[in-house]
C-alpha positions in Angstrom: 29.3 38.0 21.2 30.6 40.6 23.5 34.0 39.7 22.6 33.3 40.5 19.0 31.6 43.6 19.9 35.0 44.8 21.9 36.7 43.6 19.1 34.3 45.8 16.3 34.7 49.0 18.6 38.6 48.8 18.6 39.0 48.5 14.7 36.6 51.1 14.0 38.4 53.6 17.0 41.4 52.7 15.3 39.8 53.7 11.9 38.8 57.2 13.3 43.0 57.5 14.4 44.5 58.2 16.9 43.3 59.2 20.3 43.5 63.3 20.8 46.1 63.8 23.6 45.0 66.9 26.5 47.1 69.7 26.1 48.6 70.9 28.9 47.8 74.0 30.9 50.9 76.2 30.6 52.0 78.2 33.2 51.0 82.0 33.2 54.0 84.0 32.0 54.9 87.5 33.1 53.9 89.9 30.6 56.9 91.6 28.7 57.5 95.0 29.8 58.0 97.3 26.5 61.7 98.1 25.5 62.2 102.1 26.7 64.3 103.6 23.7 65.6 106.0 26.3 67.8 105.4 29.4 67.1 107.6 32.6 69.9 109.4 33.5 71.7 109.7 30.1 72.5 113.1 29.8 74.5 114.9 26.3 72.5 112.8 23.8 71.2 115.6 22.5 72.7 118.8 19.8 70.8 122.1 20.3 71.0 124.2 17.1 69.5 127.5 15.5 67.0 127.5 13.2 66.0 130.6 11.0 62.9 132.0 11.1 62.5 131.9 7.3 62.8 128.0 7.5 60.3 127.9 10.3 57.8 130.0 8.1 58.2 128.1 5.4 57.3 125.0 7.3 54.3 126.6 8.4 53.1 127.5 4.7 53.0 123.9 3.8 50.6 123.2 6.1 51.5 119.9 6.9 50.3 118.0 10.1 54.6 117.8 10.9 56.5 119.3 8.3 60.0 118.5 7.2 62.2 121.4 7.9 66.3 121.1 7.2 68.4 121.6 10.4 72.4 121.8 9.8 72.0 119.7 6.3 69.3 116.9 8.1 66.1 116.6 7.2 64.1 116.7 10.8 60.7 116.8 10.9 58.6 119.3 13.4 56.6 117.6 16.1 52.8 118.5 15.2 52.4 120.0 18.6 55.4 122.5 17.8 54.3 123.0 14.6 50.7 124.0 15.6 52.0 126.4 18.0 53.4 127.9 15.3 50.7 128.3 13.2 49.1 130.6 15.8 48.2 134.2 15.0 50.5 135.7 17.7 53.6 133.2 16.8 53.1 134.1 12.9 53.6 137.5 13.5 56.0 137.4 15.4 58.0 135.1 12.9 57.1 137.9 10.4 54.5 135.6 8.4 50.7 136.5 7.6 48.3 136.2 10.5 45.6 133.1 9.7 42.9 134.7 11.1 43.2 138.2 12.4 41.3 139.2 15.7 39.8 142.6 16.5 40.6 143.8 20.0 37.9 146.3 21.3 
């Protein structure tokens, strides 16, 4: 009787399938450090050039969070940082442009 017991539990483990294996604990692996897209030290990467005033006001009138501007037949786009100091009253007029909002002085 126990015999056929053992016997019932086998066939009806071996109709459920296969046993589940354990996985295996991997080991902890360093975190990646991010790839720099600059290399310390590198020096003459970079082209300075003029840019007119006209294009820099016209930039400004769009009113765009980082306008496109043209620079030596490239379109470059402003960093929004640069291109909100330029928006300010003082930096308009001096660029010759309207002033946003103009500010009595008493």
């Amino acid at each position: 009787a126990a015999a056929a017991a053992e016997a019932a539990a086998k066939e009806e483990a071996q109709a459920k399938g296969p046993s589940k294996k354990k996985r295996k604990k991997e080991p902890p692996q360093p975190k990646q450090q991010p790839k720099q897209n600059y290399v310390v030290g590198k020096t003459d990467h970079l082209e300075p050039t003029w840019i007119d005033a006209v294009t820099l006001r016209e930039a400004v009138a769009t009113g765009e969070r980082s306008p496109v501007i043209v620079v030596s037949g490239e379109e470059c786009r402003l960093f929004p940082t640069a291109a909100s100091v330029l928006r300010m009253g003082e930096v308009r007029n001096w660029l010759g442009g309207t002033s946003a909002a103009k500010v009595d002085v008493a």
